[in-house]
N, C-alpha and C positions, 0 to 999 in steps of 0.2 A: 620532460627533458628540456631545458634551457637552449633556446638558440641565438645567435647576434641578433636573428629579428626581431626575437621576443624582448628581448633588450630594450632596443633601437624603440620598442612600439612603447615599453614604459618610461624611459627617458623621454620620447614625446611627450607623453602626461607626466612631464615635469618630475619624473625619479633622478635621480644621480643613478649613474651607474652601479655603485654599490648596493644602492637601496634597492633599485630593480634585480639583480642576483640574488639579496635579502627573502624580496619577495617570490620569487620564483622557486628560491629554495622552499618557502613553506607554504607552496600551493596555489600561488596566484594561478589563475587561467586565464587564456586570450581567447578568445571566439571568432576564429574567421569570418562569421558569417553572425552576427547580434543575434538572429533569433534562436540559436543553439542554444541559448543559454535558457529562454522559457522554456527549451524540448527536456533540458538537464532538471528542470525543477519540475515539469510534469513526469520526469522518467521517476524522479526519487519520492513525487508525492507528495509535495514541498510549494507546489504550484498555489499561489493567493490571490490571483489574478493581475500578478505585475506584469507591466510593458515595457517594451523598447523606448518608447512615446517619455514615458516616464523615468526614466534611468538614461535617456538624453537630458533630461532636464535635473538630474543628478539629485532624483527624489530617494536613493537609494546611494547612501555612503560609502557602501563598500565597493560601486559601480561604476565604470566609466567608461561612456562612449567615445571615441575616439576617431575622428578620419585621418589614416596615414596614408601618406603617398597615394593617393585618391583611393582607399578603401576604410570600408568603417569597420573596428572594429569592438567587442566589448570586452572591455578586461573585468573580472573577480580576482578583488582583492584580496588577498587570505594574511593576516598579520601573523 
């Protein structure tokens, strides 16, 4: 479910408004908290040993670390 915040967090990472609804319509996710998202690829199995470490440093395309309004977050991209 789409919220202003979720918005607001991909317009930070440089979305238009439209494109951030775009995305959120086909699945983008926001991770309050970055290391959910290694808990989400060991839950499904999927785990190759990526890091936070490294999807800061945006070794990972469809990944983006982000600090908003003093909090970090990781978005997955979903096109």
């Amino acid at each position: 479910m789409k919220t202003n915040k979720d918005i607001a967090i991909l317009m930070y990472d440089n979305c238009t408004r439209k494109e951030a609804e775009q995305y959120l319509k086909n699945g983008t996710l926001i991770y309050d908290n970055p290391s959910e998202w290694i808990d989400s690829l060991k839950d499904c199995n999927c785990y190759e040993g990526e890091t936070i470490e490294e999807a800061r440093q945006y070794k990972y395309e469809n990944i983006s670390v982000i600090e908003y309004q003093g909090h970090e977050y990781l978005i997955e991209y979903t096109c």
